[in-house]
Biotite code that builds the C-alpha atoms (Angstrom):
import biotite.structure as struc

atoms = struc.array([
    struc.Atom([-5.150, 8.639, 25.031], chain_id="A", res_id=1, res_name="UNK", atom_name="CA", element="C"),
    struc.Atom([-2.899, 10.736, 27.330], chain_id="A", res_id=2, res_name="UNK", atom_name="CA", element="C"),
    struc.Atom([-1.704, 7.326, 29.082], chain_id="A", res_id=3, res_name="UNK", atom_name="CA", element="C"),
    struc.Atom([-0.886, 5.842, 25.566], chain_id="A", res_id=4, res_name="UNK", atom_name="CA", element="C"),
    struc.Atom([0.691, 8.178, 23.426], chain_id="A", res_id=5, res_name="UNK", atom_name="CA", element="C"),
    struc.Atom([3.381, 10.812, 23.653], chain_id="A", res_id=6, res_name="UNK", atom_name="CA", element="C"),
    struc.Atom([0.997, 13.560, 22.803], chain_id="A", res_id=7, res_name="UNK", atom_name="CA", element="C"),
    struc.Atom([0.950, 16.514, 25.467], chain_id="A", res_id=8, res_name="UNK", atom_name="CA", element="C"),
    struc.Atom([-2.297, 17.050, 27.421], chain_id="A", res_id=9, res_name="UNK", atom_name="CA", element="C"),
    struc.Atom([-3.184, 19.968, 24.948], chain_id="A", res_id=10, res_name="UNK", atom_name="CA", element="C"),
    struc.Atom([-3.200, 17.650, 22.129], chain_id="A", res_id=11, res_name="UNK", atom_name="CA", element="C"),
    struc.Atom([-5.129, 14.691, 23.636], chain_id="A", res_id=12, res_name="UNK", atom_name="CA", element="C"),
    struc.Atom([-7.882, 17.597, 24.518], chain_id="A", res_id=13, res_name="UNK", atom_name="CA", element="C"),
    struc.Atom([-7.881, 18.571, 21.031], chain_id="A", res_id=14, res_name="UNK", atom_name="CA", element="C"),
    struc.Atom([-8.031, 15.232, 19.369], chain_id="A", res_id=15, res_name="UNK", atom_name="CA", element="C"),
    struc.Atom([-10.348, 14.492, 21.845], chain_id="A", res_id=16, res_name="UNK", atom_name="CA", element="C"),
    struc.Atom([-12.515, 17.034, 21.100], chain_id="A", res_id=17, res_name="UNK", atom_name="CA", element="C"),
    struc.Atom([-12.496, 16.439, 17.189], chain_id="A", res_id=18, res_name="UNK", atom_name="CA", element="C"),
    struc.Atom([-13.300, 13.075, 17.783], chain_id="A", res_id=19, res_name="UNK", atom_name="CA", element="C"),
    struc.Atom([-17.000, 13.859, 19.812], chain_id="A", res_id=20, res_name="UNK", atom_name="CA", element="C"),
    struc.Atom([-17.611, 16.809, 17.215], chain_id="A", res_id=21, res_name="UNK", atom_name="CA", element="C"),
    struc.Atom([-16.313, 14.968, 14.313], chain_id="A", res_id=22, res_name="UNK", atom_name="CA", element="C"),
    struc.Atom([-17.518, 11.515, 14.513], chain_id="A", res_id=23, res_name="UNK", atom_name="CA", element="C"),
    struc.Atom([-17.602, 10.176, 10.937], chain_id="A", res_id=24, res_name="UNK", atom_name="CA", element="C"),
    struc.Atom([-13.841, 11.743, 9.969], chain_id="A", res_id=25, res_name="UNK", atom_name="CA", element="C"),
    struc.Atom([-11.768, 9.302, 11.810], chain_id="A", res_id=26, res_name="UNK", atom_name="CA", element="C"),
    struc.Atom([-13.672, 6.270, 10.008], chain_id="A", res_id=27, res_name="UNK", atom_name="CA", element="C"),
    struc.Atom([-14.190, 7.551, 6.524], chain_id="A", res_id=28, res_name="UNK", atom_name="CA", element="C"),
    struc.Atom([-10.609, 8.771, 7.115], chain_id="A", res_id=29, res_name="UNK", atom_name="CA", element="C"),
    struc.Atom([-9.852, 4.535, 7.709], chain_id="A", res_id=30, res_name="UNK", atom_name="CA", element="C"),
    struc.Atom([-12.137, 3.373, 4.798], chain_id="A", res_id=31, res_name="UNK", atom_name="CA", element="C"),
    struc.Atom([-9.916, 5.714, 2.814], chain_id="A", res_id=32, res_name="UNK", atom_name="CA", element="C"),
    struc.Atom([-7.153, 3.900, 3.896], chain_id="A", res_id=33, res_name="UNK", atom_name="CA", element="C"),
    struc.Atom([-7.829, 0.825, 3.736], chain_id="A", res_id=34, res_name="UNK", atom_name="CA", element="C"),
    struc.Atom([-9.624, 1.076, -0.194], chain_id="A", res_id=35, res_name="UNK", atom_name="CA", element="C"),
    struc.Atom([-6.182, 2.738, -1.333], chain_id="A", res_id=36, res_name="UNK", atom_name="CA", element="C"),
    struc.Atom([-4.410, 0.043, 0.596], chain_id="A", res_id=37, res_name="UNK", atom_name="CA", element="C"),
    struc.Atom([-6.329, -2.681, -1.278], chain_id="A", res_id=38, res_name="UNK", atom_name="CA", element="C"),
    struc.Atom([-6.129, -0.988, -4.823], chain_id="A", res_id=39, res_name="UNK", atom_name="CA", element="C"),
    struc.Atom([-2.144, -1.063, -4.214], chain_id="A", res_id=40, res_name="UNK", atom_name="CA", element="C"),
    struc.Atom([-1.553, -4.525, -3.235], chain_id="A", res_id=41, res_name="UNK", atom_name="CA", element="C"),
    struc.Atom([-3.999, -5.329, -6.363], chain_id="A", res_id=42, res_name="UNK", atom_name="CA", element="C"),
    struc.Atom([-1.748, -3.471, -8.260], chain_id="A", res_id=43, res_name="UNK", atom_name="CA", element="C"),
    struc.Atom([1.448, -4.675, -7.007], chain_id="A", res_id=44, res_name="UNK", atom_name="CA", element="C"),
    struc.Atom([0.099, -8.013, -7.491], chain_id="A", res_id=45, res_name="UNK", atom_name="CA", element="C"),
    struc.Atom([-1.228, -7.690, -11.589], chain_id="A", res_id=46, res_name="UNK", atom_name="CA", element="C"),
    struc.Atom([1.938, -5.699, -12.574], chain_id="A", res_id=47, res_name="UNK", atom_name="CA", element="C"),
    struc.Atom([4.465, -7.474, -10.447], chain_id="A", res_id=48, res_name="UNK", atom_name="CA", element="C"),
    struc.Atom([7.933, -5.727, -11.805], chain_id="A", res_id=49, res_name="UNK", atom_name="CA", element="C"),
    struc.Atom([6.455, -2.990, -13.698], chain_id="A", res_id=50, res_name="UNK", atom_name="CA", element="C"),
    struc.Atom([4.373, -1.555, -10.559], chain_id="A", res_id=51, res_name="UNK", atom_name="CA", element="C"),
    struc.Atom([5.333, 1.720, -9.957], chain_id="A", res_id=52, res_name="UNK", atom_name="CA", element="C"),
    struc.Atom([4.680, 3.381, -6.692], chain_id="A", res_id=53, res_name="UNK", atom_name="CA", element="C"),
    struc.Atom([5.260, 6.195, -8.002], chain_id="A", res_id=54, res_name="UNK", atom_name="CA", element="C"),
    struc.Atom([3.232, 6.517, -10.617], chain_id="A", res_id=55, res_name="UNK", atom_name="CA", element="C"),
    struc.Atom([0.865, 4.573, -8.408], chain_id="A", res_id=56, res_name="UNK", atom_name="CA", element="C"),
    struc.Atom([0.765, 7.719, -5.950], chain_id="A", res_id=57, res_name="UNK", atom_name="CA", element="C"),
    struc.Atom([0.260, 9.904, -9.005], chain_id="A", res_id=58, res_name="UNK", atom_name="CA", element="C"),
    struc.Atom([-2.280, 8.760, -10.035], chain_id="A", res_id=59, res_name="UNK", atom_name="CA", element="C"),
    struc.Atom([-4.570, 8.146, -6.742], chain_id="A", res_id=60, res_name="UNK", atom_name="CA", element="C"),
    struc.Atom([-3.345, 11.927, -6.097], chain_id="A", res_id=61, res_name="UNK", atom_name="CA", element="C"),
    struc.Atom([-4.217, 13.200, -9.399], chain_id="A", res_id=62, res_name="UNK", atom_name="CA", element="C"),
    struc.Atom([-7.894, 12.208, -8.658], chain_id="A", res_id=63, res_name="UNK", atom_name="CA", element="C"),
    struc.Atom([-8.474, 14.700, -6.115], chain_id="A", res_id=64, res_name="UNK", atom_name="CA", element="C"),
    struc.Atom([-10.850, 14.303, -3.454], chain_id="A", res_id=65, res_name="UNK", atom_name="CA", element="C"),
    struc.Atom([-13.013, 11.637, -5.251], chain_id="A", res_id=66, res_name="UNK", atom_name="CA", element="C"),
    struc.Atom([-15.768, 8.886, -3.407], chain_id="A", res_id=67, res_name="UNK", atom_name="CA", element="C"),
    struc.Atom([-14.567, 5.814, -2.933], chain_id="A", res_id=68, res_name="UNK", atom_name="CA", element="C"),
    struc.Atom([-16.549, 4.030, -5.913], chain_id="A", res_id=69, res_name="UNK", atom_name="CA", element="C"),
    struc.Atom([-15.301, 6.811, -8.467], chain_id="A", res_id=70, res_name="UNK", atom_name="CA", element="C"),
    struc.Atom([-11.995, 6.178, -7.116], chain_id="A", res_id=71, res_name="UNK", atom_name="CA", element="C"),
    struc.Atom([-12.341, 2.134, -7.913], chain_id="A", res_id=72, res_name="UNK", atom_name="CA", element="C"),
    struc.Atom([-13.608, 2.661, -11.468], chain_id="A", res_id=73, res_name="UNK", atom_name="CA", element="C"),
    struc.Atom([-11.077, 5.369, -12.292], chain_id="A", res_id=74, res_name="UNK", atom_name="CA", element="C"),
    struc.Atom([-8.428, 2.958, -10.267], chain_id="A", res_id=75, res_name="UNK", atom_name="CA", element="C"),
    struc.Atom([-9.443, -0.450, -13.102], chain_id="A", res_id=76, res_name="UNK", atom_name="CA", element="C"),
    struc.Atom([-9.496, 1.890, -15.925], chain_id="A", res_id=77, res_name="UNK", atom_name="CA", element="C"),
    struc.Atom([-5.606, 2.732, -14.460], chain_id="A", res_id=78, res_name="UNK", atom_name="CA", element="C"),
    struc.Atom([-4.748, -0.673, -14.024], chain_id="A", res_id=79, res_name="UNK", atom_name="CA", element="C"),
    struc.Atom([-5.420, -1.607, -17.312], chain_id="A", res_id=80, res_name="UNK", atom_name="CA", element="C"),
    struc.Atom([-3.832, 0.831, -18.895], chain_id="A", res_id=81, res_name="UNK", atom_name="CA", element="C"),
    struc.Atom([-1.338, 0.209, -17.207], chain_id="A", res_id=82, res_name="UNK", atom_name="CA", element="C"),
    struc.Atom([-1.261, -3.449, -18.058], chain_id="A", res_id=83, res_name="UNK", atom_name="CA", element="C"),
    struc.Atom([-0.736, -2.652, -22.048], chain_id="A", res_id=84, res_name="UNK", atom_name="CA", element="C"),
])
């Protein structure tokens, strides 16, 4: 990490450390990611011009700190109201 990033030696100690303490963070931190990721380009791609990333962000925001399956149902139940 030190020979590929710009962080200083401090910070590649600390993220080091938080990754062999913290295992699971960094990859439910991806799955995260990558679910919100997918829900927006399945947006974008049902409401074409009238997708809103705005209200898009407002509304995955709004949820809180959710699990991923809450945050799919609540994200189709969005979508189609959004589609009327």
């Amino acid at each position: 990490m030190a020979g590929n990033t710009a962080l200083a030696l401090h910070n590649v100690k600390t993220e080091v450390d938080r990754y062999i303490s913290w295992p699971g963070q960094a990859l439910s931190y991806k799955l995260g990611e990558y679910t919100i990721w997918q829900l927006r380009h399945k947006a974008e791609a049902s409401l074409k011009d009238q997708f809103s990333l705005r209200d898009f962000h407002d509304f995955i925001l709004g949820l809180g700190s959710v699990p991923l399956d809450v945050l799919k149902d609540e994200f189709e139940f969005w979508l189609k109201q959004q589609q009327n």
